[in-house]
C-alpha positions in Angstrom: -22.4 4.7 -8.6 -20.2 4.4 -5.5 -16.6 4.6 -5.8 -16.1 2.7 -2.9 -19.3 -0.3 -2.2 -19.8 -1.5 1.3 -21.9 -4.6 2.8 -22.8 -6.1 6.3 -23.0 -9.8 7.2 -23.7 -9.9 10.9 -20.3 -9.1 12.4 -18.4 -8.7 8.9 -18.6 -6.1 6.8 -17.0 -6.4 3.0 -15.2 -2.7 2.0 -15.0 -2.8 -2.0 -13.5 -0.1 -4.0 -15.6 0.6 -7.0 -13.1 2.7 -9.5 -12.5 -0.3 -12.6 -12.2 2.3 -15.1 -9.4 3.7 -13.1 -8.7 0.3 -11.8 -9.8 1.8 -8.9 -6.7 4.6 -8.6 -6.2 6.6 -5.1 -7.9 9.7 -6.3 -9.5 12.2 -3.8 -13.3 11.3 -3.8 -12.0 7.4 -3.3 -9.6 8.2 -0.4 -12.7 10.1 1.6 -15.3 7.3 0.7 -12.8 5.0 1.8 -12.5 6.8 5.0 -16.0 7.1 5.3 -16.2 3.3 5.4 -13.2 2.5 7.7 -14.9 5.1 9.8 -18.1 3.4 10.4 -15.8 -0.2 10.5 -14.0 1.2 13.5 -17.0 2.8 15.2 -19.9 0.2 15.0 -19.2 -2.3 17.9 -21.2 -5.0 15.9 -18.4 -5.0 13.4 -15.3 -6.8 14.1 -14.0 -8.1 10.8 -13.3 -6.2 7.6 -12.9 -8.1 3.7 -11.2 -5.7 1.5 -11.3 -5.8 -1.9 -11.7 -4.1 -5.6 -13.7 -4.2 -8.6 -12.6 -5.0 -12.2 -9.5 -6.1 -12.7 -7.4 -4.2 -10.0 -7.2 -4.2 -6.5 -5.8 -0.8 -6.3 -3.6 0.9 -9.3 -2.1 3.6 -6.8 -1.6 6.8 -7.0 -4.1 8.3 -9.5 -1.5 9.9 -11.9 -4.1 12.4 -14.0 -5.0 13.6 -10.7 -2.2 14.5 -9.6 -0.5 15.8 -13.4 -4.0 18.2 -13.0 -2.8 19.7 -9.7 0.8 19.8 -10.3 1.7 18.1 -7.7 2.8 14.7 -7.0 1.3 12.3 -4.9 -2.3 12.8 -2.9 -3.1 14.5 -0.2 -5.1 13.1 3.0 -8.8 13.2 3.1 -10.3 15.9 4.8 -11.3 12.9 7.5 -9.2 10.2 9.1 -9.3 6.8 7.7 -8.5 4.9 10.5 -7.2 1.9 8.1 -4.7 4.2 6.5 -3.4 5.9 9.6 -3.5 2.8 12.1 -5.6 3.4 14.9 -7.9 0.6 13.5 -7.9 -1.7 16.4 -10.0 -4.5 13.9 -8.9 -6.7 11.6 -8.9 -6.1 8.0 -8.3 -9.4 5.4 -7.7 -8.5 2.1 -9.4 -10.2 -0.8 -7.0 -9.1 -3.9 -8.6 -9.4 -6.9 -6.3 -7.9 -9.2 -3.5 -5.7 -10.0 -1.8 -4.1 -6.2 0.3 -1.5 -7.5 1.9 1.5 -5.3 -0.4 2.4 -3.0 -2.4 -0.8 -3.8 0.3 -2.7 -2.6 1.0 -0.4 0.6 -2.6 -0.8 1.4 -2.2 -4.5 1.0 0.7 -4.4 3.9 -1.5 -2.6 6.0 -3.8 -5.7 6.4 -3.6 -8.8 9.2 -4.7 -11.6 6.6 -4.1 -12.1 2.8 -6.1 -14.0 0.0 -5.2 -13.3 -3.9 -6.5 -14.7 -7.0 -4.1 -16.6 -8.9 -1.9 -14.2 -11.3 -2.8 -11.2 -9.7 0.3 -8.7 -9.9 2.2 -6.8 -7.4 4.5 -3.8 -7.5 6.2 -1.3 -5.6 6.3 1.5 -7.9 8.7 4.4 -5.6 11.2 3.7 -7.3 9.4 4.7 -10.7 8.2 7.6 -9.4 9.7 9.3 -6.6 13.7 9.6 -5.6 14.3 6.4 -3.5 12.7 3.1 -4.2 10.5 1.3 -1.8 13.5 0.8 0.8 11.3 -0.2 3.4 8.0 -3.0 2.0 11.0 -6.1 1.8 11.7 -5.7 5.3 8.4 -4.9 6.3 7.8 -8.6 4.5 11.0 -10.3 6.2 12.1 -11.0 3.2 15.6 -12.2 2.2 17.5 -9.2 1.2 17.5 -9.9 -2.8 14.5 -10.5 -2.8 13.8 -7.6 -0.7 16.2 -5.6 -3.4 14.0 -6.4 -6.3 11.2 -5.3 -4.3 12.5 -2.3 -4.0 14.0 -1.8 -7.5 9.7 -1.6 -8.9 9.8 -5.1 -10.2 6.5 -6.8 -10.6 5.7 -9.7 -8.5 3.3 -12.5 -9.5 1.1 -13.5 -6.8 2.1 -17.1 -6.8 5.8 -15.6 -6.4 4.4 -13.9 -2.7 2.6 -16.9 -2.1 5.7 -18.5 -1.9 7.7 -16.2 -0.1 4.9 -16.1 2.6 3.6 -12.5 1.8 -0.2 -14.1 0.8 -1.8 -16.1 3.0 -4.1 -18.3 0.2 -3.8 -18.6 -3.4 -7.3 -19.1 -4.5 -9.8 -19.2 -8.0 -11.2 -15.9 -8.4 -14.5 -17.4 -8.1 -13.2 -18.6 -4.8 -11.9 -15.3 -3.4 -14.8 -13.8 -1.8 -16.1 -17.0 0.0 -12.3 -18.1 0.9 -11.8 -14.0 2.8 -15.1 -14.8 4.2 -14.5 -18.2 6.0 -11.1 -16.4 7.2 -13.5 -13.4 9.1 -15.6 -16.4 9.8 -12.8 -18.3 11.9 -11.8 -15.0 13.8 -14.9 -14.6 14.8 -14.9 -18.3 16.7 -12.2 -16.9 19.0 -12.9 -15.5 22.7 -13.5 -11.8 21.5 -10.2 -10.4 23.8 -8.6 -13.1 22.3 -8.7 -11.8 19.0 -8.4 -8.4 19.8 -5.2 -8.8 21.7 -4.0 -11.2 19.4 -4.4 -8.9 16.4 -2.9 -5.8 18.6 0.3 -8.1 19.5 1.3 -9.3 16.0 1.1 -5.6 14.5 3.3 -5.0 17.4 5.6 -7.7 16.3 5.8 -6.1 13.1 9.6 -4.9 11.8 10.1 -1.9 11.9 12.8 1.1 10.3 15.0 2.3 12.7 15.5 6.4 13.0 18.8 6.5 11.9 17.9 4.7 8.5 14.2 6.5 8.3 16.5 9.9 8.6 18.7 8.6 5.4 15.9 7.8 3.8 14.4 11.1 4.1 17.8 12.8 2.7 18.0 10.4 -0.2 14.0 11.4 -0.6 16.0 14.6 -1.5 18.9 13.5 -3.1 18.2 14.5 -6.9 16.0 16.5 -9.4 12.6 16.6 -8.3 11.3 17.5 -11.9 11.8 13.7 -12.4 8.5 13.4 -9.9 6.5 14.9 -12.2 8.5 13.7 -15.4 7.4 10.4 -14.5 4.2 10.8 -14.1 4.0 12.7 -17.1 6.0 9.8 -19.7 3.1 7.5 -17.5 0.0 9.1 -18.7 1.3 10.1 -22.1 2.5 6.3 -22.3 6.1 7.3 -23.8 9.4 7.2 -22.6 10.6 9.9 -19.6 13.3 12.3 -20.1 14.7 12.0 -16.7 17.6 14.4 -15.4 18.4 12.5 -12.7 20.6 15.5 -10.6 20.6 19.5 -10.5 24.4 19.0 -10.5 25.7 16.3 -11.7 28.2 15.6 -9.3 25.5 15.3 -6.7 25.9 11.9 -8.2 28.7 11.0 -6.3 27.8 12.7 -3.0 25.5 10.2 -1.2 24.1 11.9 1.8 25.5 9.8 4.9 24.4 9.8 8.5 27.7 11.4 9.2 27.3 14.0 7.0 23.6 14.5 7.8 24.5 14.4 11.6 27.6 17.3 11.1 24.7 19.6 8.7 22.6 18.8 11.7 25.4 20.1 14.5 25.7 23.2 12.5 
């Protein structure tokens, strides 16, 4: 069976991924089947629209934790070929039909769509903060969203999907019965448009897009730093052994107190 199911309908073509007993986790044969469908998205000019969605009961859980606890490593590397969805350069629109759980990753992939339709009660998280050494900073203001809300966001606390609904995140709120065939007439209405039309349109509201300025992207990448990595791994770990993590926090506890700056990362910089 396929871990990631595809399907044509004259211009649209319906990208499912096809992990439930995983609930459909970013392991490495997923992420290169998932390129391998992006890839022929992008390069068959009959195509022009793309419904993405997941089996089961998940949209996307993430990162897939076992995988990476088995290679020591956190996080998953990139497929040996481009996905053009995951690295941008997909100049077509994607809609995402969220049928489920949009956890981690799940939830970045989500972001990385034009258009957004979720099944009532479907849950959302941003999980960095669970699992790496700064929390997911950036996804709230990647949203525009107020800055609490944008704070618990960051902090890996779950969102309902009526809660983004609200705060304009999700486009419809729909039955799941509904979801498919509401995604659907959304690729159906794009493709009524003048083709350049929706083409440049698409290309000029990704361009609109907020985005982290270098000065806070290189404090972010200190404070990536900023602490004992063996808490990467811890948490994974306490995650697939569902118990509690034993987390150190800092090699040296007074790193507590020294928050990398853009001062002090500018002077280490200069010398």
């Amino acid at each position: 069976m396929a871990v990631v199911e595809t399907d044509r309908q004259g211009q649209i073509m319906l990208v499912r991924l096809n992990r439930p007993e995983r609930m459909n986790a970013m392991g490495a044969e997923l992420r290169l089947e998932m390129a391998k469908a992006f890839t022929t998205f992008k390069e068959d000019p009959g195509l022009e629209v793309a419904v993405f969605t997941g089996t089961g009961r998940a949209f996307c859980a993430g990162e897939d934790m076992k995988e990476s606890l088995k290679k020591g490593k956190a996080g998953s590397a990139a497929p040996p070929l481009e996905d053009p969805f995951m690295t941008g350069v997909l100049e077509k629109p994607v809609i995402a039909a969220i049928n489920g759980f949009a956890m981690g990753g799940g939830f970045m992939m989500v972001e990385r769509t034009d258009l957004r339709v979720a099944v009532r009660g479907a849950v959302f998280e941003v999980s960095e903060a669970k699992r790496w050494l700064l929390g997911g900073y950036n996804h709230g203001h990647f949203a525009g969203l107020p800055h609490p809300i944008a704070t618990e966001m960051a902090l890996g606390f779950r969102f309902t999907a009526e809660r983004l609904y609200e705060v304009g995140f999700l486009n419809r709120l729909v039955d799941p019965e509904e979801l498919i065939p509401t995604a659907y007439d959304m690729a159906e209405h794009l493709l009524t448009l003048p083709p350049a039309s929706r083409v440049n349109t698409v290309h000029m509201m990704r361009q609109m897009r907020p985005k982290v300025s270098p000065d806070l992207s290189t404090l972010a990448a200190a404070l990536h730093d900023h602490g004992d990595k063996s808490d990467l791994m811890e948490s994974r770990s306490a995650f697939a052994e569902k118990r509690k993590p034993a987390f150190k926090g800092w090699l040296n506890p007074e790193d507590r107190y020294r928050m990398p700056t853009l001062e002090t990362i500018k002077r280490q910089s200069d010398d």
